[in-house]
C-alpha positions, 0 to 999 in steps of 0.5 A: 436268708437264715433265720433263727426261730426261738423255741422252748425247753426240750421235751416239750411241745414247742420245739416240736411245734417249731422244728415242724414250722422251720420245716414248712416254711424251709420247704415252701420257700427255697430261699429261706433257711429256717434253724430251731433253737432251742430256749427256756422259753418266752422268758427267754426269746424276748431278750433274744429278739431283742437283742438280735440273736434270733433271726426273726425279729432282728431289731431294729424290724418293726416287729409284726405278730404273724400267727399264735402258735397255739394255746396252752391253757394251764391246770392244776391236776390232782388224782381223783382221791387226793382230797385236794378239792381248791387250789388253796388246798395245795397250801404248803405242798409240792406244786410242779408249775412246769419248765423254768422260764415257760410261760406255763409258769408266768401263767401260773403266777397270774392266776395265783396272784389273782387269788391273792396267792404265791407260788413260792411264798404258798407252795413248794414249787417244783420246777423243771429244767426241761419240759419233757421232765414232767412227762415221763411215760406219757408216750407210753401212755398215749400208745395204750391209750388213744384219749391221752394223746391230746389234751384240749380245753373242750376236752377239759370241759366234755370229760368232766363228770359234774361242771362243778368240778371244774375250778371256777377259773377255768370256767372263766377261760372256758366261757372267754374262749367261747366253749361254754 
């Protein structure tokens, strides 16, 4: 049986994570034939499946949920002396909120909303075409320095000089997800 997994942008971590998942299930059970695609990311793979384009999900299957890939918490990062200290600071700045599409950005817009903030009205929004265009040098990083080569939510929190420098929101997801 061939099947079509709906993965995200190139460059990011997704077509990764789905590469190495066609791989597993193609190895564990020969009678499979497991392909990637790469999309723009959720926004994207839901019309897919809906409309038959991805093998996994062919409609008119009742859809079953088999397992969260992982969980990508989002932040809003500025260098240490940029005296942004609230998101409401970045007013009017350039804001990169990630790839078209991925649902960093849906996630972005939740929040903002929340605060009763736009990302297009209040910011100036960048974003990516592809996922991996933020993260120029990263792998160069990551070899010169062990640290950057993952980066967690209970890192988030441990690495974090003063609790009060983490924004109150992502102490709400910290505390929701049982690290704090």
């Amino acid at each position: 049986m061939s099947l079509v997994l709906g993965t995200a942008t190139p460059g990011g971590g997704f077509p990764v994570y789905g590469d190495a998942v066609a791989a597993t299930l193609n190895e564990v059970d020969p009678a499979l034939d497991v392909t990637t695609r790469n999309t723009k990311g959720s926004t994207e793979n839901v019309p897919l499946l809906e409309s038959g384009a991805l093998g996994v999900g062919r409609p008119p299957a009742t859809l079953t949920i088999l397992a969260a890939m992982y969980s990508t918490p989002g932040m809003f990062v500025v260098r240490a002396d940029a005296p942004a200290c609230a998101i409401d600071d970045l007013r009017g700045r350039p804001v990169v909120f990630g790839a078209r599409g991925s649902g960093l950005v849906i996630l972005a817009r939740y929040v903002l909303d929340g605060l009763g903030l736009d990302q297009t009205r209040d910011f100036a929004p960048i974003f990516l075409d592809r996922a991996g265009d933020g993260h120029r040098g990263e792998a160069t990083l990551a070899a010169r320095l062990p640290q950057a080569r993952e980066t967690t939510a209970a890192n988030t929190l441990a690495a974090a000089p003063r609790r009060e420098l983490i924004h109150a929101g992502v102490l709400r997801y910290l505390k929701e997800i049982g690290l704090t």
